[in-house]
N, C-alpha and C positions, 0 to 999 in steps of 0.2 A: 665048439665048432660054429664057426657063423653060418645065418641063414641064409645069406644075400650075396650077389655074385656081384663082381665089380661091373659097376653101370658104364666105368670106360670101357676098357677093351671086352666086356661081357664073359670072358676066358674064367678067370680063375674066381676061387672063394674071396671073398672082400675081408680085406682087415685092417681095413682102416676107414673112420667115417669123419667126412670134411666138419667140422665145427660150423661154419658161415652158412653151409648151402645141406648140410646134408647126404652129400653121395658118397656113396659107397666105390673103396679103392682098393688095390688087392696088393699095389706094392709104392712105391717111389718113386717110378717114373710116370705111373697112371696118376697119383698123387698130380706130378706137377703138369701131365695133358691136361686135365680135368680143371687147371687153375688158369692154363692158357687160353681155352675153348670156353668158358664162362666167365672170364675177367672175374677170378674168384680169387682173394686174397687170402682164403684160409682161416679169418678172425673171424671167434662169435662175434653177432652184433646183439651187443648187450642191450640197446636198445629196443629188440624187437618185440610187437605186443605179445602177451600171452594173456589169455581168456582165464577168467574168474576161476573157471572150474580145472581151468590145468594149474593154477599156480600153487605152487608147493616151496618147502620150507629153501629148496636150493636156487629159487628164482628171488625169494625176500632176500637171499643172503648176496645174490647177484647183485639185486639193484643196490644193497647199501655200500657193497664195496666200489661199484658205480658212482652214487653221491658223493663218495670219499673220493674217489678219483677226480670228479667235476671239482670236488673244492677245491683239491691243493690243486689245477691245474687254473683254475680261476686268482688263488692266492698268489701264485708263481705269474701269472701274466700280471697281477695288478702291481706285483714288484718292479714288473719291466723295465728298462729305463728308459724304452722307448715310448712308453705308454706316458709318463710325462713331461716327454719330448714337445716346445709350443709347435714343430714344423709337420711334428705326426698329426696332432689336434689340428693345424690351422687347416692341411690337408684332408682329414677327413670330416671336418666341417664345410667346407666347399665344397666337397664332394654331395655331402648330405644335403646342402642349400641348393648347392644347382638343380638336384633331384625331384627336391621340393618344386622349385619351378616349374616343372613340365609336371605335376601333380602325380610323382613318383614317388613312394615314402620310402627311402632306403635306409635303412640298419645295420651298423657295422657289429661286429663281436668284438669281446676284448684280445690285445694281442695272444698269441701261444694257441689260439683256436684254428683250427687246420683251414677254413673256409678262411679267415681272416689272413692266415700266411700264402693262401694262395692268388686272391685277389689283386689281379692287377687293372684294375680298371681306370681310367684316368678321365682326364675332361682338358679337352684342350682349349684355352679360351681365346686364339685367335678362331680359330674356327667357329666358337661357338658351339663346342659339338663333344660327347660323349664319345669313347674308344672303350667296349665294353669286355672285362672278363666272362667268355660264356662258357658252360656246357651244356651240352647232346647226349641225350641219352636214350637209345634203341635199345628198350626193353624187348621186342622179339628175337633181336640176335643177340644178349646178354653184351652190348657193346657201349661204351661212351666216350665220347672226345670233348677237349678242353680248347677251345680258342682263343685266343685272346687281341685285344686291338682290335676287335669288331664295331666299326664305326655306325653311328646308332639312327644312319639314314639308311640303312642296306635291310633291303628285304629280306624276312626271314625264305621266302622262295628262293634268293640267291645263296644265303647263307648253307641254307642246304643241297643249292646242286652239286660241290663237290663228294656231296656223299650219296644223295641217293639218283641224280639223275643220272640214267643209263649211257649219255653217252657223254658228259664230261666229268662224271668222277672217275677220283683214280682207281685203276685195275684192283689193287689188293682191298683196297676201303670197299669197294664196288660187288667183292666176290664176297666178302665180310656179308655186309648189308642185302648180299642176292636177293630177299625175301620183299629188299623195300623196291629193291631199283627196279624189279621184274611187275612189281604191283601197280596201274593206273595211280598217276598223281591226287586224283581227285578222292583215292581212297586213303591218302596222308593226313595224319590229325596231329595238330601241335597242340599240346599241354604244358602249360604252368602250373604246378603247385600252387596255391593260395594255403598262404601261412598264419602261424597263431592259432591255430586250428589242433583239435587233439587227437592224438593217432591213429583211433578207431574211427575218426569220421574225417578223414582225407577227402577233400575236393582240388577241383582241379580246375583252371580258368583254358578254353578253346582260344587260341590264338589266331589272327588271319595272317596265311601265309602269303597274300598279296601286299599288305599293310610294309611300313619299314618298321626296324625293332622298337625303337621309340614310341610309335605310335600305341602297339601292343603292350608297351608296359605300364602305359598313361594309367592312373588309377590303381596299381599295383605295389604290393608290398616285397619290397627283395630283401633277402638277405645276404649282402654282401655281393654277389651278385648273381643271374639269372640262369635256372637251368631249364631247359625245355627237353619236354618228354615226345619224343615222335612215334606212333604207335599209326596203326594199319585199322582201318572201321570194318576190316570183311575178317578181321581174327577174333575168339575168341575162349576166355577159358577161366578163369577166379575174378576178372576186375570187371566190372559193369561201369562205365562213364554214361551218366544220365544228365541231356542237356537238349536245350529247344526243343520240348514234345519227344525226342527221341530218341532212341535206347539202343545204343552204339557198343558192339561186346567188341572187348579188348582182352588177346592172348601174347603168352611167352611162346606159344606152338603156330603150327600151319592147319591149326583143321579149322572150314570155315563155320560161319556162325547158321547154326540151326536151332530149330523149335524157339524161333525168337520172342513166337508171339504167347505161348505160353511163360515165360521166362520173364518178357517184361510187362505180362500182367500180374504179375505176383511182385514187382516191385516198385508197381506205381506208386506207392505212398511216400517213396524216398523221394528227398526233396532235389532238385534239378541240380547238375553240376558235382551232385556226390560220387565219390569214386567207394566201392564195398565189396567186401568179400562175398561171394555170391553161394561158398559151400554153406 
């Protein structure tokens, strides 16, 4: 008999538990609410960290059957034929030089890599100008969007008023996002990931949302290309974003940030810009 009630509809006993996210579902149709309302695919992420003291023999046997997946999916793209295609090379060679220029290091994956099949970013060179594949990602409303064609003089404050500004984004994005559009703009914080980095010590670059996208990624490592995490400075709840002297709690919830000052004197010692699990 299970212990736990379905977290969707709260009704019935739960008999079923999501692999990706953890909730608990009582039948099929809460199953696929539960996948609509969290943009939840349902897949373990095999990737996810697990702490010294929880790993156990079925986590080794996950990640080896992981490395085995990365290699033949690594072997299988280096077969490709487009991979020694001169029009694919000379293309994402230019790609990469152009990048260089404006002191961007961009990094492509090998083909058969999801990030690499979906990248469409190009560079136009009468314009002189970038047309970037981007994502958005609003970790307090579990939502994210893919753009693409985003010309690389447009401010990241344009780029996002069709979603979070109240009176010209669209109705359903608008109702999605309520938590941002309803929040003071000046309490919006734009995150990049900073890559290369190992998964217990995630940092995260503050981007200005006055600046155009270009100017923000100057000095910046992309993979493929750029995602930005838009997160609320008055939520708070596991993620601490520590930068400039000051200690900005970031939640997936609406409860706001309290006992700040006890909280970010116990984590001064982390070093500025580090994003950590605060339990």
């Amino acid at each position: 008999m299970s212990l736990h009630r379905c977290e969707t509809c709260g009704k019935e006993e739960a008999k079923y538990r999501c692999p990706r996210c953890m909730k608990y579902s009582c039948s099929l149709l809460c199953v696929k609410k539960h996948k609509l309302a969290l943009s939840c695919n349902g897949v373990r992420d095999k990737t996810a960290f697990v702490s010294v003291n929880e790993f156990t023999d079925l986590n080794l046997l996950s990640d080896y059957r992981f490395l085995e997946d990365v290699g033949r999916t690594a072997d299988a793209a280096a077969r490709h034929c487009l991979v020694h295609s001169p029009a694919t090379k000379r293309l994402l060679y230019c790609l990469r030089n152009k990048a260089r220029g404006y002191n961007i290091e961009l990094k492509t994956l090998p083909i058969g890599f999801t990030k690499r099949r979906e990248n469409s970013t190009t560079f136009n060179f009468g314009e002189n100008k970038f047309y970037w594949h981007l994502k958005l990602i609003f970790p307090h409303c579990h939502a994210e969007y893919t753009l693409k064609g985003v010309p690389d003089d447009k401010t990241l404050a344009d780029i996002l008023k069709p979603y979070i500004d109240p009176v010209e984004s669209d109705p359903v994005v608008c109702q999605r996002l309520k938590i941002y559009t309803a929040s003071p703009q000046s309490d919006v914080q734009i995150l990049m990931k900073i890559e290369n980095r190992n998964r217990n010590s995630v940092r995260y670059n503050e981007l200005d949302a006055s600046k155009s996208l270009l100017d923000n990624l100057k000095g910046k490592v992309i993979i493929e290309y750029p995602t930005l995490f838009v997160v609320l400075k008055t939520l708070k709840n596991d993620m601490v974003v520590l930068g400039q002297g000051e200690h900005i709690f970031i939640s997936y919830g609406s409860e706001p940030a309290e006992n700040s000052d006890s909280e970010s004197s116990s984590l001064s010692s982390v070093e500025d810009g580090e994003i950590r699990d605060s339990s």
